[in-house]
C-alpha positions, 0 to 999 in steps of 0.5 A: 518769118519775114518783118512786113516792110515799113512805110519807107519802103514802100514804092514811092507811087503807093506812098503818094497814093495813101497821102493822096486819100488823107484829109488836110489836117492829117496830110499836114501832119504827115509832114510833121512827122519825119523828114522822109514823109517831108520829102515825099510830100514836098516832092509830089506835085499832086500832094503839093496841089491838094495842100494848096486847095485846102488851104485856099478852100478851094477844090478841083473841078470835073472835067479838068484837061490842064496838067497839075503842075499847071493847075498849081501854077495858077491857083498859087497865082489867084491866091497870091492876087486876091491876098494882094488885090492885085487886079487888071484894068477896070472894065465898065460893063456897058448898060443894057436897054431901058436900065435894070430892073433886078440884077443877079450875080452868082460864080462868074456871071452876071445877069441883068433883067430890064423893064418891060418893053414897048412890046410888053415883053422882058428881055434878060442880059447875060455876062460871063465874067472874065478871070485871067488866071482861071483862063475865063473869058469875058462873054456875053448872051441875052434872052429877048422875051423870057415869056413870062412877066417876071417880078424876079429871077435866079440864076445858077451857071453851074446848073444852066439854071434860070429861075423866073417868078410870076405874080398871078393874083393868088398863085405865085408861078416859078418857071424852070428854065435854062439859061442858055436859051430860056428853054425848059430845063431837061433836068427838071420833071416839070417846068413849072412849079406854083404856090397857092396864097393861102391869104389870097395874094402873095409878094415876094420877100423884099430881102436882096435875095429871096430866091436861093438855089443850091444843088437840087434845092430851090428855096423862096421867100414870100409873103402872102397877104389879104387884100384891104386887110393887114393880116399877113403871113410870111413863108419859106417853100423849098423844092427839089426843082428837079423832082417837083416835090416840096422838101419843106414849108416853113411859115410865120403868122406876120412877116417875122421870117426874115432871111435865109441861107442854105447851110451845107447841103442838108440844112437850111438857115432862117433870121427870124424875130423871136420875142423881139430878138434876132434869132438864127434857126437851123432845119435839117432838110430831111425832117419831112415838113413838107406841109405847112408848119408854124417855125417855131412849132419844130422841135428838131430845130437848133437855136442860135440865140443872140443877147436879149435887147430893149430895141426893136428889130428893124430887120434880119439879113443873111449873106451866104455865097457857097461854091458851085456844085458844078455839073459837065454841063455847066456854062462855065469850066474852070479848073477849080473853084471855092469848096461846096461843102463851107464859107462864110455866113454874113448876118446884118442885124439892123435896131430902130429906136422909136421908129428910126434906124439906129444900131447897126451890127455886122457878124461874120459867121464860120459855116462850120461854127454852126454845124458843129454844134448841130443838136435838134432841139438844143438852144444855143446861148449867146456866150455858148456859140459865138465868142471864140470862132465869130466876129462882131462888129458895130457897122457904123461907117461901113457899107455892105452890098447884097453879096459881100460873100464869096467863099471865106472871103468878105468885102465891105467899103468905108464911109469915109470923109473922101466921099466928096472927092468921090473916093472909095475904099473897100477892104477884104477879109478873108477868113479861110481856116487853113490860111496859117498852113500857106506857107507850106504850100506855096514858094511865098514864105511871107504867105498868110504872115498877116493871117491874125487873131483879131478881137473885136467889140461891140456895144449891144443895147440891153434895158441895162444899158450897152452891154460889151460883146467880144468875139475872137477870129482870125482872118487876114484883111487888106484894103484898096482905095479907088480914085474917082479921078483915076477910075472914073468910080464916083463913090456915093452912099448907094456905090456898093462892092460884091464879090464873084469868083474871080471878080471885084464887082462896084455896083454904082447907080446912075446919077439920072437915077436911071440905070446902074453901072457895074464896073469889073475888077478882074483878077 
C-alpha cells in the first residue's frame, strides 16, 4: 500500500489554501517550522497579506475590487505612517453656521450638530474624512431641518445609521434615521424608540458619550429625575434598534452609573461607583434583564475591582472605539479597517479631596484582558487582573479628548511649559498585540523595533497613604509636536487630539468661545 503524500507534496495551491484557514499565532509558527513552509508563506501574496492585517489588527473589508497585491501595498504604507506620524498638510475644516452644539466622530467622519435656527429648526453637518492611502476622499453633506429638537446625536457610517434624542417631559424619544437623508431607516422595524422616566423627567448623561452603537445594539445613558426634588436614578437602556426590543435595563437609585462601553459584541462594560471605589462591571447581553434591574443585584455579572481608597470618586469614564462592523450599504468602502471583534479600553478615574479635584489616573485596558477572564459571578481583585497586561498611570500634565481611542492605538497631548507659545505636543501609543511579528510581514526590517515592554507606576491614595501601583505592557509610542507658528494650532488647556481611522483630528475651541475648530491630520 502506497505511503499518503507528505505535506510537501502537496499542490502548492491546496498548501496556500490550508495556511490560509489558520489563525495568526499558528500561521506565524508555521513558518517557524521549516524552510519549505517558510517559503510557502513568504511566497504567497495572500499569506503575506493575511499576516500584515493581523499583526496591524486590521481586517479586510466586504466588497473589496482592488487586487491583494495592491492592498498589501497600501496597508504596508498606512501602517508604516501611523508608526511615523507621517501626515499631509493640515486642512481646517470650515465652520459650520451659528458654531456647534454637539459634534460626534466615528470611522472617517465626522458630524456636526448647530443650535437651533431662527426658524426653530436643527440642521446636522456631515464630513466624510479623507484618507490618502485607504484612497478615501474628502466630502461633504448636511441635513437642513432633522425634524425634531434633538439635545443629541449617534452616528455610525458603517450602517448609514443617525440616532436622535429628544427630551419630551418624561418621555425620552430616540429616532432611527439615516444619515444620508435624515429618512427613516429601512432596517429598522420601528423608527422610533421611547423611554418612559420612571421619576418624571429624564436628562441625558453628561458623560462625552452617552450613546454608543455597535452592530444591532444601541445603548444610552440617562438619568431620570423628580422635579423640586433631589432623589434621582441613573439608567442604562440597550435596544437591538433593528427589532425594537430592549436587550437589557441596567439602573442605579443615584447617578452612580458612570460610563460605559460595549466590550465585544455579546458583553457590555459599565464604570460605576461601588462602596466609594471605582469598579468596572461586565454584562453578558444575553442574560434576559430586559426589565428594570438594580446593577449590583446581578449575580452573572464580572467584577473588576480596583484598590480600596479614602478619596472620593469624582467620576468614572470609559473610551472605547472598536471597528466598524461595516455593512454594502455603508457610507464609506475602504479596503480594510480596524478589527471589530477587540481594542483598547480607556478608563479615566478622577479623585476629589474635600470637594476638589485631585488625583487623576489613566489606565489602558487590552479588551482581551477583560474577556479572558469572563466568569459570571466572579470578583476580580486588583492584583489578580490588572498588573501584567494594563498600564496605569498618574494623568498629571496630560490631556485627553472624548475619543483617545481608535483600534490599539491611544492619543494624548502634553501639558507642557510651551503652552505660551501656543505649542502642543501629542504623543501615540499603539498597543496592537502582534506589533513584535511586524517584521515578518513587511520588507521594513526596523518595523516594530521600538515595540517595548514598559512599566509604569502609579501612586494610588489609600487611608494608609500612597500605595504604589505597577503594571507591565508592551506598546510602541511616539510624539509630534505642533507649532503655533507653522500650523496655525493655537494650543491652550481645552485644545484636545481624537483619533478616526485614517485621521489626527485637533479640536480647538474658538478664542470668542463661539465655535470650534477642527483641524485634520490626515495620513
Amino acid at each position: 500500500m502506497p505511503a499518503p503524500p507528505t505535506f510537501a507534496e502537496l499542490a502548492l495551491e491546496l498548501c496556500v489554501l490550508i495556511f490560509l484557514g489558520l489563525d495568526f499565532r499558528s500561521l506565524v509558527t508555521c513558518r517557524q517550522v521549516s524552510q519549505c513552509f517558510k517559503d510557502i508563506i513568504d511566497g504567497s501574496v495572500a499569506l503575506r497579506y493575511k499576516l500584515a492585517l493581523s499583526a496591524a489588527d486590521m481586517e479586510d473589508r466586504p466588497g473589496n475590487v482592488l487586487i491583494i497585491r495592491k492592498r498589501l501595498r497600501r496597508l504596508r504604507r498606512y501602517v508604516s505612517a501611523w508608526r511615523d506620524l507621517r501626515f499631509r498638510p493640515i486642512i481646517q475644516l470650515p465652520p459650520i453656521p451659528g458654531g456647534v452644539f454637539h459634534w460626534r466622530l466615528s470611522g472617517c467622519v465626522l458630524a456636526r450638530m448647530g443650535p437651533v435656527t431662527s426658524a426653530g429648526t436643527r440642521d446636522i453637518f456631515f464630513n466624510k474624512l479623507p484618507g490618502y492611502f485607504r484612497k478615501i476622499r474628502h466630502m461633504q453633506w448636511y441635513i437642513a431641518d432633522i425634524g425634531c429638537d434633538a439635545v443629541d446625536f449617534a452616528i455610525d457610517p458603517a450602517q448609514n445609521l443617525l440616532i436622535l434624542i429628544e427630551l419630551r417631559d418624561e418621555f425620552v424619544k430616540i429616532y432611527v434615521k439615516t444619515m444620508s437623508s435624515c429618512r427613516d431607516h429601512p432596517a429598522a422595524a420601528s423608527p422610533l424608540l421611547q423611554f418612559l422616566s420612571p421619576l418624571g423627567r429624564a436628562k441625558m448623561s453628561p458623560i462625552d458619550h452617552p450613546i454608543l452603537i455597535l452592530g444591532n445594539h444601541l445603548g444610552i445613558l440617562m438619568h431620570a429625575y423628580a422635579p423640586g426634588s433631589t432623589e434621582s436614578e441613573s439608567h442604562l437602556v440597550i435596544w437591538d434598534w433593528k427589532t425594537s426590543e430592549v436587550v437589557m435595563w441596567l439602573y442605579a437609585p443615584d447617578e452612580s452609573l458612570e460610563s460605559f462601553a460595549f466590550l465585544g459584541e455579546h458583553y457590555v462594560l459599565l464604570g460605576a461607583r461601588v462602596d466609594h471605589s471605582p469598579t468596572l462591571m461586565v454584562y453578558d447581553m444575553s442574560s434576559s434583564l430586559t426589565t428594570k434591574t438594580m446593577f449590583r443585584h446581578v449575580e452573572c455579572a464580572t467584577t473588576f475591582r480596583y484598590p480600596a481608597s479614602n478619596q472620593e470618586v469624582g467620576w468614572i469614564r470609559l473610551h472605547s472605539q472598536p471597528g466598524l462592523d461595516w455593512s454594502p450599504g455603508a457610507l464609506v468602502k475602504p479596503p480594510f479597517g480596524p478589527a471589530q471583534s477587540d481594542g483598547l479600553l480607556a478608563v479615566d478615574i478622577h479623585f476629589f479631596e474635600d470637594g476638589i479635584p485631585g488625583y487623576t489616573f489613566a489606565h489602558l485596558i487590552p479588551c482581551h484582558v477583560l474577556l479572558s477572564r469572563m466568569q459570571p459571578g466572579v470578583a476580580w481583585d486588583w492584583h489578580q487582573w490588572a498588573p501584567s497586561g494594563t498600564c496605569m498611570h498618574d494623568d498629571f500634565g496630560l490631556i485627553t479628548g472624548p475619543l483617545p481611542c481608535g483600534g490599539y492605538r491611544y492619543v494624548r497631548r502634553s501639558n507642557s511649559p510651551d503652552w505660551c507659545d501656543g505649542d502642543i505636543e501629542i504623543q501615540l501609543c499603539d498597543f496592537s498585540r502582534y506589533q513584535r511579528h511586524l517584521r515578518l510581514t513587511t520588507a521594513d526590517e526596523e518595523d516594530g523595533e521600538n515595540y517595548m515592554e514598559r512599566v509604569h507606576s502609579a501612586k494610588w491614595p489609600t487611608g494608609q497613604g500612597m500605595q504604589k501601583l505597577q503594571t507591565v505592557l508592551q506598546y510602541t509610542s511616539k510624539a509630534i509636536t505642533l507649532r503655533a507658528a507653522q500650523t496655525g494650532i493655537i494650543g491652550d488647556i481645552e485644545t484636545v487630539a481624537c483619533l478616526s481611522e485614517d485621521n489626527l483630528v485637533v479640536v480647538q475651541p474658538s478664542h470668542d468661545g463661539n465655535d470650534v475648530q477642527f483641524h485634520l491630520l490626515t495620513l
